[in-house]
TIBAVO-844185 format. One record per residue: x, y, z of N, C-alpha, C, CB in turn. Coordinates in steps of 0.05 Angstrom, whole numbers, padded with zeros to 5 digits, always signed. Each point is the difference from the previous one (the first is absolute). Glycine has a CB too. Layout:
BEGIN
XYZXYZXYZXYZ ...
END
This chain:
BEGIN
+01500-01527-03367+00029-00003+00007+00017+00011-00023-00010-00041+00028 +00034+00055-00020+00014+00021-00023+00016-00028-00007+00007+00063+00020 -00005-00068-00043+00021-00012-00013+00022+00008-00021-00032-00025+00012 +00027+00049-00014+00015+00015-00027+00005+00035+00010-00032-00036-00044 +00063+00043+00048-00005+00026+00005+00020+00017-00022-00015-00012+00053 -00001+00018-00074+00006+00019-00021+00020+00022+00004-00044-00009-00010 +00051+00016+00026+00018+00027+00008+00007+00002+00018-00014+00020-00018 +00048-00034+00019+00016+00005+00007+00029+00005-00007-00033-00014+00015 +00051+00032+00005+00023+00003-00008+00023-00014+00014-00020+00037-00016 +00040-00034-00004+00037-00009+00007+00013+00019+00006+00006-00031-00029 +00024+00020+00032+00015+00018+00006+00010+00008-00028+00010-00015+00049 -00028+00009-00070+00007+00014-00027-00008+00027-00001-00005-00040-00022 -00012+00041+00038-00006+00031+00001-00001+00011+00030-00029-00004-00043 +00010+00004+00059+00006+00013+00028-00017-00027+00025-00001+00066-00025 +00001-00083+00014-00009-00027+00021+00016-00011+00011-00029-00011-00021 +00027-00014+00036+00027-00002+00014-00004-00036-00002+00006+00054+00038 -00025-00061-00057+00003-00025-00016+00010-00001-00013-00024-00011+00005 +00049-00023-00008+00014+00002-00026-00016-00030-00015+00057+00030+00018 -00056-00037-00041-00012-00027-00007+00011-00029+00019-00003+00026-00051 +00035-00024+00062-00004-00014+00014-00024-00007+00034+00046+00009-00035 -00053+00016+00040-00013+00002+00025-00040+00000-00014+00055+00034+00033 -00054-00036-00054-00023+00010-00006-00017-00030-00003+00019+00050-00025 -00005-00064+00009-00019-00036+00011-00009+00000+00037+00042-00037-00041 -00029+00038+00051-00002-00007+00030-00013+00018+00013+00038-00021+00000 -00044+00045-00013-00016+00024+00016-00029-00010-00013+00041+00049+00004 -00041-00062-00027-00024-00001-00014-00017-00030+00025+00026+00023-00066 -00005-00041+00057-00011-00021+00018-00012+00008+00028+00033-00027-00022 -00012+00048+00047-00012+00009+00019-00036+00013-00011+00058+00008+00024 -00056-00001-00043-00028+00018-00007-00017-00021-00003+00016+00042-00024 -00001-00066+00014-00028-00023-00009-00006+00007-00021-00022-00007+00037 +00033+00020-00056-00001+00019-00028+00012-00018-00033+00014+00048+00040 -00035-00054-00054+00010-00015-00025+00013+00014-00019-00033-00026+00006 +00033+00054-00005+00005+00009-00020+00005+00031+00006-00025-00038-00024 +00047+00057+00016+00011+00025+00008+00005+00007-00026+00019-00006+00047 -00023+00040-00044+00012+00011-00025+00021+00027+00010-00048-00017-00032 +00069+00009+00024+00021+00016-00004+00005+00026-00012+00007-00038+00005 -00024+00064+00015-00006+00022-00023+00019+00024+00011-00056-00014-00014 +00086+00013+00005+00008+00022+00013-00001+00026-00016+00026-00032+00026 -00015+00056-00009-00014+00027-00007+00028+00002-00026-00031+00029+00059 +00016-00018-00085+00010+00009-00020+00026-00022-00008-00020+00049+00014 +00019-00069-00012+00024-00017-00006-00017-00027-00003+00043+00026+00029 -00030-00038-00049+00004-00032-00005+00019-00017+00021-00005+00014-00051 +00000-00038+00060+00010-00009+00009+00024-00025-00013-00040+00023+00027 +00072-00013-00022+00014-00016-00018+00002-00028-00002+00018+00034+00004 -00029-00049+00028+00001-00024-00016-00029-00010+00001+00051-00012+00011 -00071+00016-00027-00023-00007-00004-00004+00005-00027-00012+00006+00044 +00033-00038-00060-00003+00008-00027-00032+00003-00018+00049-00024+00006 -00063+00005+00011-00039+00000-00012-00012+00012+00007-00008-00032-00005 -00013+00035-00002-00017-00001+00009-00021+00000+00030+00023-00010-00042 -00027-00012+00043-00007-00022+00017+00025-00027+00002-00055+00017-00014 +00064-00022+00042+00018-00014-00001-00017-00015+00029+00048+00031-00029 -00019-00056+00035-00002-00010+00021+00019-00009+00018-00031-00003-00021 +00033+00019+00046+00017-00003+00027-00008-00011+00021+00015+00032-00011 -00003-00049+00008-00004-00028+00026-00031-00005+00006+00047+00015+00030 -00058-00016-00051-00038-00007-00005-00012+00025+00010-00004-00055+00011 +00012+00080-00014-00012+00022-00006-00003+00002-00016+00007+00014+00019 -00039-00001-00032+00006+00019-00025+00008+00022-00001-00024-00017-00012 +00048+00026+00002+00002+00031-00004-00001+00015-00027+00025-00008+00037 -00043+00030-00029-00004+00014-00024+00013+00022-00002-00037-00016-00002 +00058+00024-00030+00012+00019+00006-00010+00026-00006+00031-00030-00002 -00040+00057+00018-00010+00011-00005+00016+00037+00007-00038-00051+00002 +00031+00066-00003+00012+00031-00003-00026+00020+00018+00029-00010-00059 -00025+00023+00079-00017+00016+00005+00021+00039-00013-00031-00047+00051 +00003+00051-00071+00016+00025-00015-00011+00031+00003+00010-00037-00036 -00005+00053+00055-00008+00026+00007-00008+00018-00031+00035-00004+00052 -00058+00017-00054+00000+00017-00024-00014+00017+00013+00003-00027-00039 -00003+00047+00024-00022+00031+00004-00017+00003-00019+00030+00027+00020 -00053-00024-00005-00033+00006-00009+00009+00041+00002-00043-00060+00031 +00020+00066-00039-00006+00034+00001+00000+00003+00026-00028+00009-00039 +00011-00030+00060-00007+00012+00028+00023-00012+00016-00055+00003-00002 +00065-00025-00006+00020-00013+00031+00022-00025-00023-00054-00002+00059 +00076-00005-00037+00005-00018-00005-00007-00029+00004+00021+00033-00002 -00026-00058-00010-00012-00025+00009+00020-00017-00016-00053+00013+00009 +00047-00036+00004+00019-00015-00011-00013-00032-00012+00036+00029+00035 -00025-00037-00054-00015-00020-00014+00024-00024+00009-00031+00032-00045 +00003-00064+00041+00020-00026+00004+00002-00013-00024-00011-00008+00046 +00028+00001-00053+00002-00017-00038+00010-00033+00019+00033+00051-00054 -00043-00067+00035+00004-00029+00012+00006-00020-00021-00032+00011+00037 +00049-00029-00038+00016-00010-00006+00003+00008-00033-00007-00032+00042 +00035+00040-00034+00014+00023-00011+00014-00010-00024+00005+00023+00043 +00000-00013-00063+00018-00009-00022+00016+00025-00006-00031-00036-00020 +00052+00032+00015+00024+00018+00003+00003+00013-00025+00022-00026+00033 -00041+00048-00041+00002+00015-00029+00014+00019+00007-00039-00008-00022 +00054+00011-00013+00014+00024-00001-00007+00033+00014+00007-00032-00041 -00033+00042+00036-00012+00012+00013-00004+00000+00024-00010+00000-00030 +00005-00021+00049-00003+00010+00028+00028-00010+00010-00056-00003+00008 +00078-00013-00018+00027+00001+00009+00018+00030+00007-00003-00045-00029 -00008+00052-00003+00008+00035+00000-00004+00016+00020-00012+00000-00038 -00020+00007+00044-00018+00005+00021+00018+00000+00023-00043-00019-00021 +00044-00006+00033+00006-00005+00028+00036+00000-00001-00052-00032+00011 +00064+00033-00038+00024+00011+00011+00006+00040-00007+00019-00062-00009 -00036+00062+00001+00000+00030+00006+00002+00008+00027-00025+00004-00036 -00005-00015+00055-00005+00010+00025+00016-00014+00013-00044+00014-00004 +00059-00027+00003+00020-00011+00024+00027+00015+00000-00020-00049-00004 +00027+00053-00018+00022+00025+00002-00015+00026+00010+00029-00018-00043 -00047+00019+00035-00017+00031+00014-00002+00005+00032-00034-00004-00042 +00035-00027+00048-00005-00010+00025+00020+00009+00016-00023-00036-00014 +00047+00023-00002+00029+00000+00018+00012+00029+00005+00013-00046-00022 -00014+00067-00003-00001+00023+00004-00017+00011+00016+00017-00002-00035 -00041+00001+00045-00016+00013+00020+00009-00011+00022-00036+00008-00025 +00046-00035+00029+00015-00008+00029+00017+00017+00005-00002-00044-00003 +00020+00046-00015+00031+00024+00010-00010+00019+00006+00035-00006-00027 -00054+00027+00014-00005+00025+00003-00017-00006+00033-00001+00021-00061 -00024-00035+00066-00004+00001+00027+00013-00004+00020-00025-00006-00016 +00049-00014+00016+00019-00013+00017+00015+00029+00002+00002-00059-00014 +00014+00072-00005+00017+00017+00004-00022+00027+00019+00037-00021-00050 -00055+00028+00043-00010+00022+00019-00007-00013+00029-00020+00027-00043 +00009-00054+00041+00000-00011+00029+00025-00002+00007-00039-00024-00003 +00063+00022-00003+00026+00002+00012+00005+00024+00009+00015-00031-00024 -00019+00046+00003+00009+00032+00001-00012+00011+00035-00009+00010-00067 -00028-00022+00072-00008+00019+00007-00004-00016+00032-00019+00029-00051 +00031-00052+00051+00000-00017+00027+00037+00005+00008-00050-00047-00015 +00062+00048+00012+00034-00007-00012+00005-00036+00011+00026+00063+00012 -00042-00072-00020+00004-00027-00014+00014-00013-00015-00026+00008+00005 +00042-00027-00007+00002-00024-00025-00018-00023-00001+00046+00008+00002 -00067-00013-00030-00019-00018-00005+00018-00028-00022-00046+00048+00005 +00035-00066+00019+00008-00024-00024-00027-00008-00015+00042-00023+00030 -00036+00040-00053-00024-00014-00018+00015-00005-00032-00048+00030+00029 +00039-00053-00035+00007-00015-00021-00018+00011-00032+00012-00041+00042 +00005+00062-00052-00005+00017-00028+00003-00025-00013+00020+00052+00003 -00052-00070-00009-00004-00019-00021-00023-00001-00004+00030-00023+00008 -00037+00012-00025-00035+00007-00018-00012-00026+00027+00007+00010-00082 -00030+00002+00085-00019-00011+00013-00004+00024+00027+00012-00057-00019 +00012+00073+00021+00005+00021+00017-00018+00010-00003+00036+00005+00001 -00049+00004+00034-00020+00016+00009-00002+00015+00011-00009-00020-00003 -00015+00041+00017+00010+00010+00031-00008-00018+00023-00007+00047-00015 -00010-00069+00009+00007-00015+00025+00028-00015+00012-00043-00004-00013 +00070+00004-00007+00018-00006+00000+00017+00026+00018-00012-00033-00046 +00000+00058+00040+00012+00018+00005-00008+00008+00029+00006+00009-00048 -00025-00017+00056-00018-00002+00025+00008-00020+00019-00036+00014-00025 +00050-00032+00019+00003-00025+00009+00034+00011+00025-00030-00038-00057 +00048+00051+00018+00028+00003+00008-00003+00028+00022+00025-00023-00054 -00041+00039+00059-00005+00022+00020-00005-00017+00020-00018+00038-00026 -00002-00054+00027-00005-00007+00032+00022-00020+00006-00053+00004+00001 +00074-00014-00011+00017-00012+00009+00028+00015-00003-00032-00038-00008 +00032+00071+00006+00020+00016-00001+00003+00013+00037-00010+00009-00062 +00027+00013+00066+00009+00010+00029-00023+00020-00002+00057-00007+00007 -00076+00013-00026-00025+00016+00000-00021-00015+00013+00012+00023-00041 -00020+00002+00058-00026-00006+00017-00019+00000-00011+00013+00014+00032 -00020-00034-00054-00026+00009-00026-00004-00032+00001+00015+00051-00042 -00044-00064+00051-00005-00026-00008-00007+00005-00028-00015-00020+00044 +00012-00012-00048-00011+00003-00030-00031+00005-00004+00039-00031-00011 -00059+00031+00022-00034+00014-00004+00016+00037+00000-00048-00046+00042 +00069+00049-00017+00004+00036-00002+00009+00004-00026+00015+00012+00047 +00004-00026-00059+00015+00007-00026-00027+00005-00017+00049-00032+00004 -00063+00019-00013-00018+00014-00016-00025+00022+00017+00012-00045-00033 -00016+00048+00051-00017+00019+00016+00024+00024-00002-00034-00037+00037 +00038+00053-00048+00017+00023-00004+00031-00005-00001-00036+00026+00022 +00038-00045-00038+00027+00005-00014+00012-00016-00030+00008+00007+00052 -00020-00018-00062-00013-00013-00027-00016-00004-00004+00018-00013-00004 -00043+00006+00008-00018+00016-00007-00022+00016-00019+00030-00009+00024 -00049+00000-00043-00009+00023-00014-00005+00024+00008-00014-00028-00017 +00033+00051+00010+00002+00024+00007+00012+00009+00027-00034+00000-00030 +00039-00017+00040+00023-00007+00019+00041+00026-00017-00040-00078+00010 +00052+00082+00008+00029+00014-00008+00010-00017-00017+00011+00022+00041 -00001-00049-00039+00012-00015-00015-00017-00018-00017+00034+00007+00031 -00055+00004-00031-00015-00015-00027+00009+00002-00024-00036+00005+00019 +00042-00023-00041+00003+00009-00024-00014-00021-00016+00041+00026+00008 -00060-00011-00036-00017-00014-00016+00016-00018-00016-00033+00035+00000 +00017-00053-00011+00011-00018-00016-00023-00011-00031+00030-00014+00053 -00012+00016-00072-00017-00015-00018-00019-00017+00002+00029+00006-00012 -00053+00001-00003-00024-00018-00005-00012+00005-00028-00009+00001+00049 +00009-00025-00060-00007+00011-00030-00035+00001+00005+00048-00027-00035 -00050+00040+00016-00045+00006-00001-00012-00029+00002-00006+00045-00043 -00021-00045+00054-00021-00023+00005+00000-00017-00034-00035+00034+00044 +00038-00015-00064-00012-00014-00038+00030-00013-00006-00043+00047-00029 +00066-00043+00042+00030-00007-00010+00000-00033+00012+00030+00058+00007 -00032-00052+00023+00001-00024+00013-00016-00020+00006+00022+00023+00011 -00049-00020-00017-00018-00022-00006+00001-00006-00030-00029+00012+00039 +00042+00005-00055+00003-00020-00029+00021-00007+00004-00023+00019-00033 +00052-00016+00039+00019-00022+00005-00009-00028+00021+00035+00044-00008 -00052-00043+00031+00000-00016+00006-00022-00019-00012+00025+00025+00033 -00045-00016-00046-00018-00014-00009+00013-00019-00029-00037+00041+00025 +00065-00029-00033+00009-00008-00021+00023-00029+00010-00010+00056-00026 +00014-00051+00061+00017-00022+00003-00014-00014+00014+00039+00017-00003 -00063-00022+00028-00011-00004+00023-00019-00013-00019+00012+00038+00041 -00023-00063-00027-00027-00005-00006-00020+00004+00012+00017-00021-00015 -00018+00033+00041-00019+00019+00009+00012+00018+00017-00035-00029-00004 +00025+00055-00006-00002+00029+00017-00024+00016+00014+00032+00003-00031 -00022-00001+00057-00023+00005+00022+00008+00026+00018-00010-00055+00004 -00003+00068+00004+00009+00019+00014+00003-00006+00033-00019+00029-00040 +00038-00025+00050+00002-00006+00025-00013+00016+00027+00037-00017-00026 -00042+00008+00048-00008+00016+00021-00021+00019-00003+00041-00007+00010 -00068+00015-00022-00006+00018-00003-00005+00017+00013-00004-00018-00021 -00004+00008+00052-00009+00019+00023+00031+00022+00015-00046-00048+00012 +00068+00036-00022+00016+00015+00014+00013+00027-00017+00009-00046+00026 -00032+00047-00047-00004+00025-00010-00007+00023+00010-00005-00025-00024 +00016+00060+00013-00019+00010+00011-00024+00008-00006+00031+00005+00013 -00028-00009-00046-00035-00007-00009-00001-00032-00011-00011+00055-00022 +00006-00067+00043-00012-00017-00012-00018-00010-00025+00013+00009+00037 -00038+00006-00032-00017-00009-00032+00016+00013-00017-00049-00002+00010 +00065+00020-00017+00004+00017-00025+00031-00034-00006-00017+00082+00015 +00025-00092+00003+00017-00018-00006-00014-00024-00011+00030+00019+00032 -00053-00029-00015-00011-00021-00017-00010+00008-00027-00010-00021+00042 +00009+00045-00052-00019+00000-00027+00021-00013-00016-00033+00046+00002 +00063-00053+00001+00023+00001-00019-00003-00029-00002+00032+00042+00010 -00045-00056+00004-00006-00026-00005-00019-00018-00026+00008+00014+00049 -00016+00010-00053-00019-00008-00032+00029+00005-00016-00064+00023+00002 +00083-00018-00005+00027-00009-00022+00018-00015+00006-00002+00033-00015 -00016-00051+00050+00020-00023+00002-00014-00032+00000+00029+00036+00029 -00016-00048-00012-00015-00032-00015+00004-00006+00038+00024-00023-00075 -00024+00031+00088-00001-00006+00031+00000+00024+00028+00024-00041-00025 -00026+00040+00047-00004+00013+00019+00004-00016+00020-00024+00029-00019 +00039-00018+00041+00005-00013+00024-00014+00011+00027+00042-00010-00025 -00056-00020+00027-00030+00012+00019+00008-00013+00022-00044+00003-00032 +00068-00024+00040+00005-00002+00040+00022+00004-00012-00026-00035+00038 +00030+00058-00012+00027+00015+00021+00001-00001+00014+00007+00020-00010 +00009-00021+00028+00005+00004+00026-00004+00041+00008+00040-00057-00004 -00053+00066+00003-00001+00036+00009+00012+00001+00016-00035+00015-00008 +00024-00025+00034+00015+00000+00030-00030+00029+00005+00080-00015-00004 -00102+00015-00011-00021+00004+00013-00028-00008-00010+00029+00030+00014 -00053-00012-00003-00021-00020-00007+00002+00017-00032-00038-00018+00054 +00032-00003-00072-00002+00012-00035-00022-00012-00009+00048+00004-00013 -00065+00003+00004-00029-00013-00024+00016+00001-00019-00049+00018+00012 +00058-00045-00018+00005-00005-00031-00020-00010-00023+00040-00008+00021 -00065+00001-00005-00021-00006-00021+00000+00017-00020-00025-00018+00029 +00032+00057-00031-00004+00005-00029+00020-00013-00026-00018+00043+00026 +00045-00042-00008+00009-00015-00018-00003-00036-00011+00022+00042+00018 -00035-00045+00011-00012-00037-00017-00018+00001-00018+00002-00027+00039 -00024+00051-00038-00027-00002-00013+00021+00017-00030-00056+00004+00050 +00070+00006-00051+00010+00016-00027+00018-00024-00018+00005+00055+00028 -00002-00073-00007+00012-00020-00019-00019-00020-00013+00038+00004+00027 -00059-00008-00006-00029-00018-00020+00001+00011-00015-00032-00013+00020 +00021+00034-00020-00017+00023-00020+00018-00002-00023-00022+00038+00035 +00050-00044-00040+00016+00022-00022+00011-00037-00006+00020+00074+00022 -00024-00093-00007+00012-00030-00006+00032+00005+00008-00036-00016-00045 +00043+00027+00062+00024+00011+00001+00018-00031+00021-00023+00067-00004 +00047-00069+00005+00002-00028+00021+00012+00029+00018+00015-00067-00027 -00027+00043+00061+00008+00005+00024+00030-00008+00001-00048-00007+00020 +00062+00032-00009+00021-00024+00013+00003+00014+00028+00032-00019-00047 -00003+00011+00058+00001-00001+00031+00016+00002+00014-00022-00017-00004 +00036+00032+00024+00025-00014+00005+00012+00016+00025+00008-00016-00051 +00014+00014+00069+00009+00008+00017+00011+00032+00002+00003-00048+00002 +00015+00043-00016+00011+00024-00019+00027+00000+00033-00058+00039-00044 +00071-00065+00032+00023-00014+00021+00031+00014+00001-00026-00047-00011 +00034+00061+00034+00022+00017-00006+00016-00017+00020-00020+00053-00015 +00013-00078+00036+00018-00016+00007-00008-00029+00001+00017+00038+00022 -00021-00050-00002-00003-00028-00012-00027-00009+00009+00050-00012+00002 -00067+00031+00003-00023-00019+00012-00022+00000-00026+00007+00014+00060 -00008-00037-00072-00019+00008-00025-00036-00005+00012+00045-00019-00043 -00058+00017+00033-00029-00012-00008-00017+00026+00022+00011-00069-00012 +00007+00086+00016-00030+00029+00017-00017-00001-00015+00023+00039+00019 -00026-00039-00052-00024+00002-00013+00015-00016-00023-00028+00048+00018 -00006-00056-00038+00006-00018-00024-00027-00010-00007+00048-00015+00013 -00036+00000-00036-00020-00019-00009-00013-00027+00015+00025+00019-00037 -00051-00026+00041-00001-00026+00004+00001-00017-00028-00026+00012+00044 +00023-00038-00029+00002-00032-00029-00014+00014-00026-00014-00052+00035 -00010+00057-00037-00021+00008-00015-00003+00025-00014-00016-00027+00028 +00034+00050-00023+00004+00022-00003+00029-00006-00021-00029+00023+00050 +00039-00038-00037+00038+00003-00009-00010-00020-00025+00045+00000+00055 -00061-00023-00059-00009-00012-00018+00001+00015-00017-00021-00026+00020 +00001+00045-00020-00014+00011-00024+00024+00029-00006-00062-00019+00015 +00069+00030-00001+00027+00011-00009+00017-00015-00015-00002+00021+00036 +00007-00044-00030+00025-00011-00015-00008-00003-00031+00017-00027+00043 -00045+00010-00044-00018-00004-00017+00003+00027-00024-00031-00031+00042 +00021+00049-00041-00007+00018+00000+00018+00019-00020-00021-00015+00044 +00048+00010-00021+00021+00013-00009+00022-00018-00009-00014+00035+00028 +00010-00062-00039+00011-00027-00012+00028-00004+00016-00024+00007-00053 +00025+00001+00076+00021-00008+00016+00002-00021+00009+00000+00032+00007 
END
């Protein structure tokens, strides 16, 4: 039974949980314990660590995109302490953020003749920008908005900051008390992503894929290396516990990682 689901998001970044809705989504899950990992941002009111909302545990945590040589992957830091260094970090990329919103929004205006209500503020995404298309006079749902029109390599794609794989696992390893790499299978090399796990202290071995996935290499790479499991939905609205920790697993995580 999942009792703990490591990864999920708010509407601090592109989820559509806010902490008030997040106790009561947890209870529907039957869930003791959630971690709060939104993309490239801290969450403002999660002054600890590890806190507690309405007999949840919540852990405050950051999921942080970096680049390897072969791909981008993205790492999870868990309960977070707010250093000078990764404050920096994550307010860099949120202004980087907001500027890549205008520039996509304005060519998706340009090239639909649209007006987008999207809200130029850090946590800004393109699922924000995906959202304000399918609810514009454009005949574009939001799955079409990114199937050829935002997009990687898509017309109105535009890149965005990512600092290197050695930048952002030493800031987070300097604020996080444990860093894990997230999702591995939804890589497109997979093994070349798990090798980056020998310079971390975790790996996240249940996901939800949405197909069939052997994650045993990554369970057997975490024996092997003593690495902790973790787990989690990877929650962009309110239904938490698709994947996670059970009692015994989340134990020895917490344990582990003195949470």
């Amino acid at each position: 039974m999942t009792v703990a689901d490591l990864h999920v998001h708010t509407t601090n970044s592109d989820g559509t949980l806010t902490l008030g809705t997040l106790a009561p989504a947890a209870e529907r899950a039957d869930l003791a314990a959630v971690a709060v990992t939104d993309h490239d941002r801290l969450h403002p009111d999660l002054a600890d660590g590890v806190s507690t909302l309405d007999g949840i545990t919540v852990i405050h945590g950051i999921e942080l995109r970096v680049e390897t040589p072969v791909q981008r992957i993205d790492l999870l830091g868990y309960g977070v302490e707010r250093t000078d260094d990764l404050q920096g970090l994550v307010d860099h990329l949120q202004a980087d953020r907001v500027e890549r919103a205008r520039a996509i929004v304005e060519c998706v205006e340009d090239r639909l003749g649209v007006d987008l209500a999207v809200p130029f503020e850090p946590g800004v995404g393109r699922p924000h920008i995906a959202r304000a298309i399918a609810d514009s006079e454009a005949d574009v749902g939001y799955d079409d908005a990114f199937d050829g029109l935002i997009g990687d390599g898509d017309p109105c794609y535009v890149s965005r900051d990512i600092p290197p794989f050695a930048d952002g696992a030493r800031i987070l390893s300097g604020a996080c008390d444990v860093v894990g790499l997230a999702h591995p299978f939804r890589y497109p090399h997979p093994e070349t992503a798990l090798e980056w796990t020998r310079e971390l202290d975790a790996v996240e071995v249940a996901y939800p894929y949405g197909r069939e996935v052997d994650v045993e290499p990554a369970a057997r790479l975490a024996r092997e290396h003593d690495l902790l499991m973790t787990g989690g939905s990877d929650a962009h609205d309110e239904t938490l516990g698709l994947a996670g920790l059970d009692g015994e697993a989340f134990e020895q995580f917490r344990r582990s990682a003195g949470i």
